[in-house]
N, C-alpha and C positions, 0 to 999 in steps of 0.2 A: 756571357751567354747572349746568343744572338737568335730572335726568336718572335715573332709577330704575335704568337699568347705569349702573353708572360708569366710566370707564379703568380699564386695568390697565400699571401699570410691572412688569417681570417682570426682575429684575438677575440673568444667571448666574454664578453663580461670583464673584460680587463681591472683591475683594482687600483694599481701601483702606477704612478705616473712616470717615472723613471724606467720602468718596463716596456712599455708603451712608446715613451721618447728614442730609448734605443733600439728597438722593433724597428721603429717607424728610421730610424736613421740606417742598419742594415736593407728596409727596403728603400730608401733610395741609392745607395750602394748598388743594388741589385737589379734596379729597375724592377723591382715587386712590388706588387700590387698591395695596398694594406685594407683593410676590411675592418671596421670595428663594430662589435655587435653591441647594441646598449641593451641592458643599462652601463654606463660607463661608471665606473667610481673615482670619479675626474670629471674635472670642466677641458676642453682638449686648447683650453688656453691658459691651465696652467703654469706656473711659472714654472715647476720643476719637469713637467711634460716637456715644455721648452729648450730648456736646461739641456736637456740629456737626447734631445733630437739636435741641438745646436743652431745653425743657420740652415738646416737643408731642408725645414721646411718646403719649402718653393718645389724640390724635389721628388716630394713624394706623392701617389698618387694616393687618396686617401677613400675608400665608401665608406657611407654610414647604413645600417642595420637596424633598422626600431626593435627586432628580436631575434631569436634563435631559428623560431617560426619560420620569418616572413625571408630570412637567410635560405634555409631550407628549401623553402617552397619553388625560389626561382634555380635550386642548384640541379646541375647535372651531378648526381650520387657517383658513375663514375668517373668523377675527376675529384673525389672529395679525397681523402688522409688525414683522418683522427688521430692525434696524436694524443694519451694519456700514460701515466702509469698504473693505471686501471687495468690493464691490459699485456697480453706477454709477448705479442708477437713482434721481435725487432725493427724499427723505422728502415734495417739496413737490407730487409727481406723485400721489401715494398719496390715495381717502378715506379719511376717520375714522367712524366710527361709534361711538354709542354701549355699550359693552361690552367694546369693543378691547383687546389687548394689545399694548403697545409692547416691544419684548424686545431689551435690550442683554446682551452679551456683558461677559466679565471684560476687566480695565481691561489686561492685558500681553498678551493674545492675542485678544480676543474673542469672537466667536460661534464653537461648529465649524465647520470651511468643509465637511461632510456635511450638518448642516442646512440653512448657505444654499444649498446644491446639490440638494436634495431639494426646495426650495421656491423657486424663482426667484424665481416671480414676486409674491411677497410679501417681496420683501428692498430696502432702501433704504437711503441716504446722506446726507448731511450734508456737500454739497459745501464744501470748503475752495480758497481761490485760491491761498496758499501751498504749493506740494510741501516745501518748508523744514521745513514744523510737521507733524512725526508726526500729532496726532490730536488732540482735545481732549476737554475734561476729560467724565468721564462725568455729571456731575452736572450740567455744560455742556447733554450729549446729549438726556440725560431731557427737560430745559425744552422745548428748541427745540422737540423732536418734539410733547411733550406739550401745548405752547401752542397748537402746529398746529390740532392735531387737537380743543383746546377752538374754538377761533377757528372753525373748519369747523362744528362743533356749534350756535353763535351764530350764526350769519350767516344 
């Protein structure tokens, strides 16, 4: 993807450091932008945060977010993409553009369900066929959505 905006991954509330790690390792894969909104439930010098981002560190560009708020406040709404399973409308329905923000929610509750109701019609899914399987993994989410929307970029 060749593109002077770049994506934006925006994790809130992140839990799992290992999720985080490899989030943070597909965006520098991608040259995407990563966004973390705190509270973090992680130190972002974890050893397993580490771990599972590897050496590319160095690679990634990273913001930090004191909240959901103050996120909010300086966003352009449209360039935002909620992504929950709150919601039914397919990720595959949505364009991408370049500068976007893909914005996943924490890994045990997700996005507030105030935001996704404040903005409907920017909120999408990641349809599963199984009802069996709760949800999948966030670092799973990131990809699909994010490959999307490179793939739309390309085409």
């Amino acid at each position: 993807m060749t593109t002077d905006k770049p994506l934006n991954i925006v994790l809130v509330e992140p839990e799992i450091p290992p999720n985080t790690g490899s989030v943070a390792r597909l965006c520098g894969a991608t040259n995407t932008i990563l966004h973390l909104v705190k509270p973090l439930g992680f130190s972002t010098d974890d050893k397993h945060l580490k771990r599972a981002g590897l050496d590319y560190w160095a690679f990634v560009e990273i913001v930090y977010w004191n909240s959901i708020e103050e996120f909010m406040a300086e966003a352009n709404i449209d360039t935002l993409h909620f992504l929950s399973k709150k919601v039914s409308k397919p990720y595959t329905e949505n364009i991408y553009k370049p500068g976007d923000f893909l914005i996943f929610g924490k890994e045990t509750k997700g996005l507030p369900t105030y935001l996704l109701d404040s903005l409907p019609e920017r909120c999408f899914n990641i349809p599963m066929e199984n009802p069996k399987i709760r949800s999948l993994n966030l670092a799973m989410c990131c990809g699909i959505v994010l490959y999307e929307a490179i793939r739309q970029q390309s085409a």
